[in-house]
C-alpha positions as CSV (number, residue, x, y, z in Angstrom):
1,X,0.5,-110.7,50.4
2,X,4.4,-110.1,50.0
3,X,6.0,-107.7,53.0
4,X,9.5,-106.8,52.2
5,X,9.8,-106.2,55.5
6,X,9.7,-109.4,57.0
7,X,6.5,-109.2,58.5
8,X,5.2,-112.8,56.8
9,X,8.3,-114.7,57.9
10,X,7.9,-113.4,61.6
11,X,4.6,-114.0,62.0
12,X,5.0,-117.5,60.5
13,X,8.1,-118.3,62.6
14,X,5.1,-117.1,65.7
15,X,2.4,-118.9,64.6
16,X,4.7,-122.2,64.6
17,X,5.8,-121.1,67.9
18,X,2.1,-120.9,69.3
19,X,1.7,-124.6,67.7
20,X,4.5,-126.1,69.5
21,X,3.7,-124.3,72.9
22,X,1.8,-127.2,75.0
23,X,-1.8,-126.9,76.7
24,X,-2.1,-126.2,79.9
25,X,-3.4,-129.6,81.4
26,X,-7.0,-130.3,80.6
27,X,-7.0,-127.1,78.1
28,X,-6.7,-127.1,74.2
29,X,-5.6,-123.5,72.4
30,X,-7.9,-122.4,69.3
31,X,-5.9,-120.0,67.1
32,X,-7.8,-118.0,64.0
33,X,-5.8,-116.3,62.0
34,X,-5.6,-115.6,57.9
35,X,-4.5,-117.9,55.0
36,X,-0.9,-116.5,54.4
37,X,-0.2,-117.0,58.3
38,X,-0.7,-120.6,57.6
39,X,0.8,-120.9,54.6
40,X,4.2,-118.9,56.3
41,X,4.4,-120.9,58.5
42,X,3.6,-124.6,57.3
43,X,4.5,-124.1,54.2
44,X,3.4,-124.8,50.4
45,X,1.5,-128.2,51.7
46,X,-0.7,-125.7,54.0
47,X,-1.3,-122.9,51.3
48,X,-3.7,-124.2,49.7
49,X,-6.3,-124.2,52.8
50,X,-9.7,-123.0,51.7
51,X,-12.4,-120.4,53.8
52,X,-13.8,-122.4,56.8
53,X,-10.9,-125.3,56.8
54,X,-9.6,-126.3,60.0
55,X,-6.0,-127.7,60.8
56,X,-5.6,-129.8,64.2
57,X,-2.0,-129.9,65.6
58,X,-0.7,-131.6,68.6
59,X,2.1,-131.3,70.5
60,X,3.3,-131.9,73.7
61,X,5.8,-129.0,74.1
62,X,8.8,-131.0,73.8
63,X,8.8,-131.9,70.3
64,X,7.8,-130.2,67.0
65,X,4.3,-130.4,66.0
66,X,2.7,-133.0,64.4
67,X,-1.4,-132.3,62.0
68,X,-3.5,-134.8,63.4
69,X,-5.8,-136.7,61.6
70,X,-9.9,-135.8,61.3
């Protein structure tokens, strides 16, 4: 849903920023969150995710994150 106030883009730009943020050691981090969070902030290949589809990201903190395969 559009939000002419820039609410979409900033919780993209947070969502990415959770993403890149590396695990503590011997921890992973499980985010939920809603179809146009995904899609703001992976873009047009990421909209299209359907009710119940999971993404798996890794990242190691110092670089940007990468989907891993199932």
């Amino acid at each position: 849903m559009a939000n002419p106030a820039g609410g979409n883009a900033k919780a993209g730009l947070a969502l990415r920023e959770l993403v890149n943020a590396a695990p503590k050691v011997h921890t992973n981090i499980f985010i939920v969150t809603h179809k146009t969070n995904i899609a703001d902030a992976f873009g047009k290949e990421a909209s299209d995710v359907q009710e119940g589809e999971a993404f798996i990201y890794r990242s190691d903190g110092s670089a940007p994150w990468h989907l891993s395969p199932a």
